[in-house]
C-alpha positions, 0 to 999 in steps of 0.5 A: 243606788245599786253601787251602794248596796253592793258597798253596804254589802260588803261593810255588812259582811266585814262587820259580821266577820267581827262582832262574834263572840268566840268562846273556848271549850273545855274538854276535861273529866273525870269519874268523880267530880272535884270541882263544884264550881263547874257546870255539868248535864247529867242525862239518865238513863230513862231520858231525863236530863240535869243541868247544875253545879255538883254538890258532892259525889262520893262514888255511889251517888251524885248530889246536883243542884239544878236550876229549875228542879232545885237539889237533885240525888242521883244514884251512880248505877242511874246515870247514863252520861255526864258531861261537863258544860263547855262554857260555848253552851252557856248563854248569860246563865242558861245552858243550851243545847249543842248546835246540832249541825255545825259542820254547815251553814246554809250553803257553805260547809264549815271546817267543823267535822261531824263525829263518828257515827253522826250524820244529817239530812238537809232540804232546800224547800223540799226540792234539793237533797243532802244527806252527810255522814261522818265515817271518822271523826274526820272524814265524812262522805254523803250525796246532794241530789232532788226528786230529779236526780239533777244535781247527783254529787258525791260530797266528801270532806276531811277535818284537820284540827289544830285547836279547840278553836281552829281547824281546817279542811279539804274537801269536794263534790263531784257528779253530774248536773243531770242522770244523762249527762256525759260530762262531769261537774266537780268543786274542791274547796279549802276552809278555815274556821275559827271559833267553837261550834255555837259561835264562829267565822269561816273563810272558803276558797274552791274552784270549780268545773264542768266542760271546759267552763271553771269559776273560782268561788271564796266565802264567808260565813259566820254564826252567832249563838244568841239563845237556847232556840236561834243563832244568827248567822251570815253567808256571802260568796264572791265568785269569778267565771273563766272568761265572764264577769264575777258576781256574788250572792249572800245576806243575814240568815236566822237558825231555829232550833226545834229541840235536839236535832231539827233546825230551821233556817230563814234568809233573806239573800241577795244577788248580784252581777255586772248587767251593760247599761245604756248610757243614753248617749245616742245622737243623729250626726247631721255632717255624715247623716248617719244615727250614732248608737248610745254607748254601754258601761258595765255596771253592778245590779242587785236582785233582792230580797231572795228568800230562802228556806233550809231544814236539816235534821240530825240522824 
């Protein structure tokens, strides 16, 4: 039974890998609109926000038809920002809002950098800490830690771009498990990710560390924007212990979006590694008089569902 949760397991994740929808971004602008086929948002500059196609821009005001507030004229000298709408951010004919935290998914980090400036914070049931801050668009540093101080790692992480689609980064944690402790725990890891921030699929790889203890750890995760307020997403990480037996731990997660900034996410985890089994083959040898013991096999078991509950929050 257990065998074949854990090979359900593995054709889930495989097939979550490959039913995303990967849409490409667009990245050109400019001061005046040419294209009215083109969606933009226009944010002004006391907050209120204007998603639609532009009508006409003729250097001193803006015309746009927005789809719940209908013709809309805006004067350039009110206009904070306009963007134009990356076809990532568009569900069937609704605009959406940018996934706040694309740089992770539940536990695993994306290749995904955060921009200059932008920064999160993350808690695990109000119990695990983590806050991350991009100090380049490239390059961002931050701290995991609890109430405890146990964990206290230092977490960095650099982007190397390759495309609007693709990207790859290096990065790491090192500290301790706990304030007192001499030794230090530390994890460097490698990552791939393909698609754009509303949609995409990642593979980890990393090694880790602590005494004279190492395990080596892969991961794949992946999400899916399917609206304004959710993603479904997917996580599942393969790891081998030096000198002991490998295990792995993942399962389907929900994102919720609450506004521009929190997210929410629920999931249902499993966990699984090698427990010996009797084989309930003992047996009394009348020749010699003596008991013989039943024999063990290795075999995998499944602890599920574990529920999981993360909040991160964009500063």
């Amino acid at each position: 039974m257990k065998t074949m949760f854990l090979k359900q397991t593995l054709k889930t994740i495989v097939l979550f890998a490959f039913i995303f929808c990967l849409a490409s971004e667009s990245n050109a602008q400019s001061d005046r609109i040419q294209n009215t086929d083109t969606i933009y948002m226009i944010t002004t500059n006391d907050g209120g926000e204007f998603v639609g196609k532009i009508i006409s821009d003729d250097g001193r005001e803006v015309v746009i038809m927005d789809k719940a507030k209908g013709k809309i004229i805006l004067p350039k000298y009110a206009i904070k920002s306009m963007e134009m709408v990356k076809q990532s951010n568009v569900i069937g004919n609704d605009f959406v809002h940018a996934n706040p935290h694309p740089s992770r998914y539940l536990f695993s980090p994306s290749a995904i950098a955060l921009k200059k400036g932008e920064g999160y914070m993350n808690w695990f049931y109000f119990l695990l800490f983590q806050v991350q801050y991009g100090i380049t668009e490239n390059f961002s540093a931050g701290i995991t830690t609890s109430w405890f101080l146990a964990p206290t790692l230092l977490n960095l992480k650099y982007t190397v771009p390759v495309s609007d689609e693709l990207c790859f980064a290096v990065g790491g944690q090192v500290g301790k498990l706990y304030i007192l402790d001499d030794n230090l725990v530390s994890l460097g890891f490698a990552s791939g990710t393909y698609g754009t921030s509303e949609s995409n699929v990642s593979l980890n790889v990393g090694y880790g560390s602590y005494e004279s203890s190492g395990i080596t750890i892969a991961s794949l995760s992946g999400v899916k924007r399917i609206s304004e307020n959710a993603s479904i997403m997917g996580e599942f990480w393969y790891c081998q212990p030096k000198n002991s037996d490998p295990f792995f731990m993942g399962g389907p997660a929900l994102r919720l979006y609450s506004g521009r900034k929190a997210t929410f996410d629920i999931a249902l985890l499993a966990l699984g590694f090698k427990e010996e089994v009797s084989n309930n083959d003992s047996y009394y040898d009348a020749s010699t008089g003596f008991y013989r013991p039943s024999t063990y096999t290795k075999k995998w078991k499944a602890y599920y569902p574990l529920p999981l509950l993360s909040i991160s929050y964009k500063l």
